[in-house]
Structures are given as C-alpha cells and as structure tokens.
PDB file of N, CA, C and O in Angstrom:
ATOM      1  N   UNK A   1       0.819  -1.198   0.000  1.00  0.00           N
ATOM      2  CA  UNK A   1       0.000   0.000   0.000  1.00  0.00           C
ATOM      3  C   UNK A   1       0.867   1.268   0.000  1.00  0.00           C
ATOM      4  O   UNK A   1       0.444   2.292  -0.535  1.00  0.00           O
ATOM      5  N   UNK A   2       2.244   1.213   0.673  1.00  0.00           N
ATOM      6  CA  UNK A   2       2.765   2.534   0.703  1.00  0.00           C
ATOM      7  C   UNK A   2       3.429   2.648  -0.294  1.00  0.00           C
ATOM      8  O   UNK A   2       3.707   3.809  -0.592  1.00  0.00           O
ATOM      9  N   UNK A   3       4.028   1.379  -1.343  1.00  0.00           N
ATOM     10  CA  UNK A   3       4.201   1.971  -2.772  1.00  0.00           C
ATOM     11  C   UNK A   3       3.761   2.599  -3.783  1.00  0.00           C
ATOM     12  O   UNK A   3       4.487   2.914  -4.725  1.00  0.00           O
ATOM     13  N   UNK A   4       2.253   2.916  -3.702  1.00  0.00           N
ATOM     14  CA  UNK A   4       1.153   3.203  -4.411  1.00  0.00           C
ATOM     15  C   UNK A   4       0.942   4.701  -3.779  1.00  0.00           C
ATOM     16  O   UNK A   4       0.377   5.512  -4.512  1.00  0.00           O
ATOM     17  N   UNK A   5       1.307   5.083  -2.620  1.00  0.00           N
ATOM     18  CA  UNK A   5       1.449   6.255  -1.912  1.00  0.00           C
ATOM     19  C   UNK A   5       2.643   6.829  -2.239  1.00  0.00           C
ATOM     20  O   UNK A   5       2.675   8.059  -2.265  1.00  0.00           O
ATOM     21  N   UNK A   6       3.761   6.132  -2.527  1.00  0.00           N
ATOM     22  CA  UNK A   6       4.635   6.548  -2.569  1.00  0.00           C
ATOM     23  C   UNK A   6       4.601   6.847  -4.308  1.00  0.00           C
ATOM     24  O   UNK A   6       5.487   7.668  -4.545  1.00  0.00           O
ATOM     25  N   UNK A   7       4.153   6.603  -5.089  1.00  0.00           N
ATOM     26  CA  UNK A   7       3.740   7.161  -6.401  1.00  0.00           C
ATOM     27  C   UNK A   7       3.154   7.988  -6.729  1.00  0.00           C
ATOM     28  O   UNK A   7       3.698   8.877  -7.384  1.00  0.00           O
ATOM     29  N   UNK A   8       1.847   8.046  -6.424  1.00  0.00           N
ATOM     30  CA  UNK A   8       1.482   9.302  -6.395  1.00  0.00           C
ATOM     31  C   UNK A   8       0.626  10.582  -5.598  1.00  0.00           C
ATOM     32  O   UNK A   8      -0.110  11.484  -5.999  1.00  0.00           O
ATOM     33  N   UNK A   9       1.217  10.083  -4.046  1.00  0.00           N
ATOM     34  CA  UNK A   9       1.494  11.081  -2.967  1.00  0.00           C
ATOM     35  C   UNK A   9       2.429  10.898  -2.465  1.00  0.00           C
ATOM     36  O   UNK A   9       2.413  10.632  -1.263  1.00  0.00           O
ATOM     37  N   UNK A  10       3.593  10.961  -3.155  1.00  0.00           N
ATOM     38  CA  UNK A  10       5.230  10.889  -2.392  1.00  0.00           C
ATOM     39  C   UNK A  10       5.348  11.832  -0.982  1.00  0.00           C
ATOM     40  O   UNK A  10       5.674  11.372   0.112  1.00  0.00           O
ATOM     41  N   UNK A  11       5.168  12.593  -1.127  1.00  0.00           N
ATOM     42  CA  UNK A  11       5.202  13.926  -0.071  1.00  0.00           C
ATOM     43  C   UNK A  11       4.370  13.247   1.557  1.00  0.00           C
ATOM     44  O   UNK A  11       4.968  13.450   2.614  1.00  0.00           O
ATOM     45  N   UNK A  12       3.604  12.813   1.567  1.00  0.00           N
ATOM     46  CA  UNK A  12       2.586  12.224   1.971  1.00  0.00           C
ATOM     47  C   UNK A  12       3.180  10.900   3.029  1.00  0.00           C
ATOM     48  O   UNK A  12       3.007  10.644   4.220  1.00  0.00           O
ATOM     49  N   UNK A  13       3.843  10.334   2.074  1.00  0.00           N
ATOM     50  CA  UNK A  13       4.851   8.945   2.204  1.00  0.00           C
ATOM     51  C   UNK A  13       5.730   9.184   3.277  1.00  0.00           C
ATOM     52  O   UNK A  13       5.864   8.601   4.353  1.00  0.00           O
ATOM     53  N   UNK A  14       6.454  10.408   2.653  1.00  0.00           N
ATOM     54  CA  UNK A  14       7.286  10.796   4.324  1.00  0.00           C
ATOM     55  C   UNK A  14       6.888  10.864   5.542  1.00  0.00           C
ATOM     56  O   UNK A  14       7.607  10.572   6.498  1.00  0.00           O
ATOM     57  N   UNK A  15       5.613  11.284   5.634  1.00  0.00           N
ATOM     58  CA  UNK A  15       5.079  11.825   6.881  1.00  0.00           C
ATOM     59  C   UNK A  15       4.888  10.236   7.487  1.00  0.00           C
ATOM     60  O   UNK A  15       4.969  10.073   8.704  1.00  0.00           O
ATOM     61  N   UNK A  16       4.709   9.429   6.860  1.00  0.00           N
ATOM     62  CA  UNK A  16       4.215   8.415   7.198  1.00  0.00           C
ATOM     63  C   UNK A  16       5.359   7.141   7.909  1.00  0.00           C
ATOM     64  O   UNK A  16       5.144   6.245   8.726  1.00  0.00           O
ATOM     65  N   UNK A  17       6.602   7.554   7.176  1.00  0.00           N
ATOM     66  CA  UNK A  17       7.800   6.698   7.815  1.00  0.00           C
ATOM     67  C   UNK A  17       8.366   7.740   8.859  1.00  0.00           C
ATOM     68  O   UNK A  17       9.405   7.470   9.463  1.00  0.00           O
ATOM     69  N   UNK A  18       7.686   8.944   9.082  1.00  0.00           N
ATOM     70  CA  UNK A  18       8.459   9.586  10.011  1.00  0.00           C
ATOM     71  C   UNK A  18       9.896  10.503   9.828  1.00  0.00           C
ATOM     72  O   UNK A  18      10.835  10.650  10.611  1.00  0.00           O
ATOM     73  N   UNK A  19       9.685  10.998   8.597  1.00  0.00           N
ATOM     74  CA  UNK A  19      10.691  12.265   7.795  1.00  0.00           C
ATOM     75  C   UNK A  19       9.707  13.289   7.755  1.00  0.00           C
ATOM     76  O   UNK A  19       9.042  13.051   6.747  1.00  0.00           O
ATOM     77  N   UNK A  20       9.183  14.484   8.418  1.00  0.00           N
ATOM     78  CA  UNK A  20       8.495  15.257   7.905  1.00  0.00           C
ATOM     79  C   UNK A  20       9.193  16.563   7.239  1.00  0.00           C
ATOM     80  O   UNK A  20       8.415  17.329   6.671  1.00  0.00           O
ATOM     81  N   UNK A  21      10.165  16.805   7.242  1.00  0.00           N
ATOM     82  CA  UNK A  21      10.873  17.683   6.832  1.00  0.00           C
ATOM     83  C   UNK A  21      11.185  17.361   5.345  1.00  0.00           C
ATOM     84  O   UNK A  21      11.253  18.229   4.475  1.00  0.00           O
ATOM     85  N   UNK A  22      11.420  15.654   5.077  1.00  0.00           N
ATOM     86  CA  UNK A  22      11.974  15.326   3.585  1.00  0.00           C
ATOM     87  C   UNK A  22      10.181  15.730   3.245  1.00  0.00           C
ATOM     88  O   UNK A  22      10.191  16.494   2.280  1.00  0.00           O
ATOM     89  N   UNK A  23       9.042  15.530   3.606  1.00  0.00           N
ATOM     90  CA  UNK A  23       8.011  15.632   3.864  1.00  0.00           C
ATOM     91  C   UNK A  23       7.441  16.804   3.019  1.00  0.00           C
ATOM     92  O   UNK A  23       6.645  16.888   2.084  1.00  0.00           O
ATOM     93  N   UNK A  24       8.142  17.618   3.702  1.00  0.00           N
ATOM     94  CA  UNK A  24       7.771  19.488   2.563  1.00  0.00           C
ATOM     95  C   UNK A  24       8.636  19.238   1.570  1.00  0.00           C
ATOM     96  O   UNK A  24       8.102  19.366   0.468  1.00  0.00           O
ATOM     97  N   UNK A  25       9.854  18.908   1.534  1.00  0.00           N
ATOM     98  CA  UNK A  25      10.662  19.582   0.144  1.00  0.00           C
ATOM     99  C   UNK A  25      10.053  18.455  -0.248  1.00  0.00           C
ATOM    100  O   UNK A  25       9.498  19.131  -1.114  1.00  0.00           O
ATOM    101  N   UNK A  26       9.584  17.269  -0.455  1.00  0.00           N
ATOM    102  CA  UNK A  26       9.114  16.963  -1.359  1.00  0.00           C
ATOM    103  C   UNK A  26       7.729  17.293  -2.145  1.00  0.00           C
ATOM    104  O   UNK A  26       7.448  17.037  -3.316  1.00  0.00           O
ATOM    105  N   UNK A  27       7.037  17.866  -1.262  1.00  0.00           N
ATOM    106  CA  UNK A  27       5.657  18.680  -1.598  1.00  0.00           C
ATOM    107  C   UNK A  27       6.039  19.818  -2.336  1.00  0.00           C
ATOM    108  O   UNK A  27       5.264  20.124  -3.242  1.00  0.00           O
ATOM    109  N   UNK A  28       7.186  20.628  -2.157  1.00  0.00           N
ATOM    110  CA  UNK A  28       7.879  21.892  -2.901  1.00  0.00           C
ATOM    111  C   UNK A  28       7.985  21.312  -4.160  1.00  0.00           C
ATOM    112  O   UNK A  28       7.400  21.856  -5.097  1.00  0.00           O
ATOM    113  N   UNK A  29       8.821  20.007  -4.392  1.00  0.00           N
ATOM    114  CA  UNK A  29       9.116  19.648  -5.626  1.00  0.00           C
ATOM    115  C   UNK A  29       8.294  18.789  -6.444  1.00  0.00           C
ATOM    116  O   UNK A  29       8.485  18.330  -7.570  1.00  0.00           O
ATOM    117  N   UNK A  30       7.069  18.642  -5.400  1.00  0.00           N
ATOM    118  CA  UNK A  30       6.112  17.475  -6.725  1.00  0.00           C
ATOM    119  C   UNK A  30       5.055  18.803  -6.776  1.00  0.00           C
ATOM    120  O   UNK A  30       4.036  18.726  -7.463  1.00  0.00           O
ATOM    121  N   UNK A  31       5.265  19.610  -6.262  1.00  0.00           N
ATOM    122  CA  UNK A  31       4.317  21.230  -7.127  1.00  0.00           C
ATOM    123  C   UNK A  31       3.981  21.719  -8.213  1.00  0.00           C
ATOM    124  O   UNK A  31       2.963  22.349  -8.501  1.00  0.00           O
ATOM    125  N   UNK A  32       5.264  21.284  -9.125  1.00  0.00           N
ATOM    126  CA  UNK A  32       5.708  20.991 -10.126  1.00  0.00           C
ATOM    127  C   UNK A  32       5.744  20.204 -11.162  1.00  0.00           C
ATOM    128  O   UNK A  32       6.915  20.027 -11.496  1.00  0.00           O
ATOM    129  N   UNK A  33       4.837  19.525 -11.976  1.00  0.00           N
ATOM    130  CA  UNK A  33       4.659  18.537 -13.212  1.00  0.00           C
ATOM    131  C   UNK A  33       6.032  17.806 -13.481  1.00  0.00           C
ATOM    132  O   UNK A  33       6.028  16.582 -13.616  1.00  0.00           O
ATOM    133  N   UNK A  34       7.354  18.615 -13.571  1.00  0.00           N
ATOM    134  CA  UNK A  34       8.329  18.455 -14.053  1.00  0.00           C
ATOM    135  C   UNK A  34       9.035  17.279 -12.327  1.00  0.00           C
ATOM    136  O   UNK A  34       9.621  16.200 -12.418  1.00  0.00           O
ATOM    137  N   UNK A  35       8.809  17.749 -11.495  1.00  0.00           N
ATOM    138  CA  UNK A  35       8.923  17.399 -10.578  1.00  0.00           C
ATOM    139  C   UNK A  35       8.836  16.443  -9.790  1.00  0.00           C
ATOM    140  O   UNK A  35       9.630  15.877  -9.039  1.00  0.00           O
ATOM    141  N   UNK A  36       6.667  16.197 -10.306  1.00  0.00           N
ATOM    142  CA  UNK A  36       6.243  14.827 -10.118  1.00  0.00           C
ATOM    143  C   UNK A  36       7.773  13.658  -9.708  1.00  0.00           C
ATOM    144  O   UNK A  36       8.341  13.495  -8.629  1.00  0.00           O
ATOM    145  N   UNK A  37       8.021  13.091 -10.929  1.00  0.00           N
ATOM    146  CA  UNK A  37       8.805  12.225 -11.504  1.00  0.00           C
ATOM    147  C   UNK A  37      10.062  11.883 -10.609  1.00  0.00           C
ATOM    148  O   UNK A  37      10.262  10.691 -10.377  1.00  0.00           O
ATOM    149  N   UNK A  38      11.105  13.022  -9.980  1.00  0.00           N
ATOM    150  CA  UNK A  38      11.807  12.523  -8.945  1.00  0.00           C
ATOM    151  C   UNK A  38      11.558  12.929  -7.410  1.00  0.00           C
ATOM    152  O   UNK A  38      12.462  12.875  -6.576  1.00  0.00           O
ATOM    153  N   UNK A  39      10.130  13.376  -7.089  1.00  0.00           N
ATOM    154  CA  UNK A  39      10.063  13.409  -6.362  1.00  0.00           C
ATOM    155  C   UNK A  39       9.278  11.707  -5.696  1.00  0.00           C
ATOM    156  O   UNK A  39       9.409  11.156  -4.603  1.00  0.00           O
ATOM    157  N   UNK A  40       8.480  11.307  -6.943  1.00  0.00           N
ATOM    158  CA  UNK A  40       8.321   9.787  -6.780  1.00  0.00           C
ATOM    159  C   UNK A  40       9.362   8.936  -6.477  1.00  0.00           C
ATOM    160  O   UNK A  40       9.460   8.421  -5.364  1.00  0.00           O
ATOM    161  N   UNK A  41      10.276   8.711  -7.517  1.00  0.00           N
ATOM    162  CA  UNK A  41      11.253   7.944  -7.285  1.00  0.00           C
ATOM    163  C   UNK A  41      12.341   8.356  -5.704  1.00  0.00           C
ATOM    164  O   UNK A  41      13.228   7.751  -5.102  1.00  0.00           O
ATOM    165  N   UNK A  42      11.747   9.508  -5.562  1.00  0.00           N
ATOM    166  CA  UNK A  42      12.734   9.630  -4.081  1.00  0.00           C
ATOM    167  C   UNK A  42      11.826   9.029  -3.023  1.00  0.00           C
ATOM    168  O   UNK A  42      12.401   8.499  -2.072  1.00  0.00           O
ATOM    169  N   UNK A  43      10.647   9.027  -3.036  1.00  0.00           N
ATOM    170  CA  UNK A  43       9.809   8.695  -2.530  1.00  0.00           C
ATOM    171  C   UNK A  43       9.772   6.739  -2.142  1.00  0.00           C
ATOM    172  O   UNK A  43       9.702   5.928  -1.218  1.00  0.00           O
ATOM    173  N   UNK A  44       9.870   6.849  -3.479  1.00  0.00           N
ATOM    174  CA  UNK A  44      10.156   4.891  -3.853  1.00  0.00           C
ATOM    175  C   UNK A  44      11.526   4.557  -2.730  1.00  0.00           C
ATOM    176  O   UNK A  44      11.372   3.975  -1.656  1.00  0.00           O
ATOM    177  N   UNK A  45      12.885   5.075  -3.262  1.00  0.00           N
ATOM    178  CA  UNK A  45      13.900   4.824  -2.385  1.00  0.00           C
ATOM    179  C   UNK A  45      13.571   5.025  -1.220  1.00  0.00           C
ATOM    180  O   UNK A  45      13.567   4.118  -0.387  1.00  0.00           O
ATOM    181  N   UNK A  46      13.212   6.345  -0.932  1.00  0.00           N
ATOM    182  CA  UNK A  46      12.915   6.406   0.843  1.00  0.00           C
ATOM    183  C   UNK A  46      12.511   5.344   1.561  1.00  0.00           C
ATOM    184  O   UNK A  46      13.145   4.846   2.492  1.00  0.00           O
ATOM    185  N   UNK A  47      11.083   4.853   0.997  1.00  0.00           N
ATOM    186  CA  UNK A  47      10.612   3.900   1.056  1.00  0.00           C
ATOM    187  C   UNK A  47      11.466   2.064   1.383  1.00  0.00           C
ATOM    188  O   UNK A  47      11.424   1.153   2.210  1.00  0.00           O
ATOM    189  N   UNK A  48      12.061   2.381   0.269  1.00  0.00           N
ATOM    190  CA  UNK A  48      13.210   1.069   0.439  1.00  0.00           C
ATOM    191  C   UNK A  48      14.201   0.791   1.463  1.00  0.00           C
ATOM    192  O   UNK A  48      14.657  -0.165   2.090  1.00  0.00           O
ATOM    193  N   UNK A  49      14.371   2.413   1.325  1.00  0.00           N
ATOM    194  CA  UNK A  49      15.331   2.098   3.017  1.00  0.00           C
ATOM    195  C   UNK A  49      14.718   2.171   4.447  1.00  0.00           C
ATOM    196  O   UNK A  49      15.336   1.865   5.467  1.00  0.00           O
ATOM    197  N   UNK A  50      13.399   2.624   4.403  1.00  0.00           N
ATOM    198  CA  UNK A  50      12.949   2.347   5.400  1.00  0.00           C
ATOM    199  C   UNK A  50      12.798   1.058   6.014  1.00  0.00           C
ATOM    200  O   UNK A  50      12.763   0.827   7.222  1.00  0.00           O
ATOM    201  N   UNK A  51      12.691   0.038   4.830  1.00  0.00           N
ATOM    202  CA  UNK A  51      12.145  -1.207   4.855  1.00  0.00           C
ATOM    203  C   UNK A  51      13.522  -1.833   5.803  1.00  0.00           C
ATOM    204  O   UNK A  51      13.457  -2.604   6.760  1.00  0.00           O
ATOM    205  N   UNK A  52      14.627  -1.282   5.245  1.00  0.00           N
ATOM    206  CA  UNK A  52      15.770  -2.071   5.219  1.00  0.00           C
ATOM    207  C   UNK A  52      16.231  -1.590   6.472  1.00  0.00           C
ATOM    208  O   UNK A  52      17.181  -2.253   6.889  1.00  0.00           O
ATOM    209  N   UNK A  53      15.833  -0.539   7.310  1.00  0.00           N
ATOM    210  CA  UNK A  53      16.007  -0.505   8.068  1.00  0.00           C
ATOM    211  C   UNK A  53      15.179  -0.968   9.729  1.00  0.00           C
ATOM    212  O   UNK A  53      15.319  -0.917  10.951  1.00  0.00           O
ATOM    213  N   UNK A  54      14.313  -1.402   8.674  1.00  0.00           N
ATOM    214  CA  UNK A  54      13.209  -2.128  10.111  1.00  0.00           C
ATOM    215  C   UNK A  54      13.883  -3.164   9.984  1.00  0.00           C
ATOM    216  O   UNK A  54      14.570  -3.327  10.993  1.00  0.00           O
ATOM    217  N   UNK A  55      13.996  -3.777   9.401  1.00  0.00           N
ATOM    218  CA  UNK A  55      14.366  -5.309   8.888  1.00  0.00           C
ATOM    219  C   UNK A  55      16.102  -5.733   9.754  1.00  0.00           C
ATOM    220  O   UNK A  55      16.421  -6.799  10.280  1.00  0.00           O
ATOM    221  N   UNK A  56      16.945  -4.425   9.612  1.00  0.00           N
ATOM    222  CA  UNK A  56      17.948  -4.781  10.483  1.00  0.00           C
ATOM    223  C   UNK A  56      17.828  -4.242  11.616  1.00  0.00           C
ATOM    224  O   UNK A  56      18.802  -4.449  12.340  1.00  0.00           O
ATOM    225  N   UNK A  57      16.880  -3.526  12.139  1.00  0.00           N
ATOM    226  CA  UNK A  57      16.673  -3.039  13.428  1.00  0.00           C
ATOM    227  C   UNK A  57      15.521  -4.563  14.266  1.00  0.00           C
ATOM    228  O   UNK A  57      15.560  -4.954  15.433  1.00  0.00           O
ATOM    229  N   UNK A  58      14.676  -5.048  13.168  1.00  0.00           N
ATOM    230  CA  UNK A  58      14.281  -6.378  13.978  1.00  0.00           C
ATOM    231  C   UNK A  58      15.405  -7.855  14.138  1.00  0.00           C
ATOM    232  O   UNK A  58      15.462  -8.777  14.952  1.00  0.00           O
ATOM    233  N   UNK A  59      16.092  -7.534  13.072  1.00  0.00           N
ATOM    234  CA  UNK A  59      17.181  -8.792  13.403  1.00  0.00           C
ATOM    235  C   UNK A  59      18.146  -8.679  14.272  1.00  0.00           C
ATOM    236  O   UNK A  59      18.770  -9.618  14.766  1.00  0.00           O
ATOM    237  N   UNK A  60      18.308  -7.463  14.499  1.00  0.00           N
ATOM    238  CA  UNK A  60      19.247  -6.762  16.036  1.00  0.00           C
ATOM    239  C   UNK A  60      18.582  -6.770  16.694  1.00  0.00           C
ATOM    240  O   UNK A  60      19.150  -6.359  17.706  1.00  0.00           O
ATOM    241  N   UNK A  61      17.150  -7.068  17.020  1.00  0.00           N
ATOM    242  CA  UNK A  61      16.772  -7.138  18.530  1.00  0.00           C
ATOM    243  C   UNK A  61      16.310  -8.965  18.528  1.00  0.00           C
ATOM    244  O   UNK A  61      16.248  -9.443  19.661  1.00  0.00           O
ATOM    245  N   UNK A  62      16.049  -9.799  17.531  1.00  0.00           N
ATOM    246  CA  UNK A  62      16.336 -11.214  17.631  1.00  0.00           C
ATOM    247  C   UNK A  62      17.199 -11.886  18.278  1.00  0.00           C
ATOM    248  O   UNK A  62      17.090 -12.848  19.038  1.00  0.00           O
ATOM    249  N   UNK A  63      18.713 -10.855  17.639  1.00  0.00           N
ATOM    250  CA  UNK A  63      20.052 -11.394  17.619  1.00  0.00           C
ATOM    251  C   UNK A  63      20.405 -11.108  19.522  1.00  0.00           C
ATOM    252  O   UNK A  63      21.201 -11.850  20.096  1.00  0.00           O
ATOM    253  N   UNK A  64      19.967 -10.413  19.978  1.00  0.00           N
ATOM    254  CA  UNK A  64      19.823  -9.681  21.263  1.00  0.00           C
ATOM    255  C   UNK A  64      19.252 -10.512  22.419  1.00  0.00           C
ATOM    256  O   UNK A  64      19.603 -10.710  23.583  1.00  0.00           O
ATOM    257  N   UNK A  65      18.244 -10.918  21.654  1.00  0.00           N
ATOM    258  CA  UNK A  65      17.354 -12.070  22.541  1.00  0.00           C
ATOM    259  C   UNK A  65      17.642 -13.459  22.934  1.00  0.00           C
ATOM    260  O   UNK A  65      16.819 -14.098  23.589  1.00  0.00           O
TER     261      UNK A  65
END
C-alpha cells in the first residue's frame, strides 16, 4: 500500500515513515509537473530504506534475545 502512496502522494509517504521535513521539500518539488517524476522515485527509495532498516533493526533485537 505505501508503494502506491509513494507514487502518487510521495510527499505524503514521508510523513508516514516519520521524515516530515523530507516531507515538505518533497511537496515543494512534486508542485511541479516536471517534478512529479523525482520526487516519486525519491519517494520509492525512501521507502526502500525504510524497509531495510526495520528489517535490520528487527534482526538486532532477535540477535539480542
């Protein structure tokens, strides 16, 4: 679901992993038609590393246990 957010309400996406600051400049830059386009794909990555960072923040608390 948040890839589909992250397409086309990137800006939106941030608020949601908890960047609200990447949050506006990306709302500044999808303002813009021309913009749309990497403000998605920043959106997409953000996205990816968020993932990647739950993912080693849950295997560090496994590894812990």
């Amino acid at each position: 679901m948040r890839i589909l957010l992250a397409i086309f309400l990137p800006w939106l996406l941030f608020f949601t992993i908890g960047r609200p600051i990447a949050g506006i400049v990306c709302l500044l830059l999808q303002v813009t038609l021309i913009g749309w386009i990497p403000a998605a794909l920043w959106a997409v990555f953000a996205l990816n590393d968020y993932k990647t960072d739950k993912k080693i923040a849950r295997s560090m608390d496994d590894r812990s246990s």
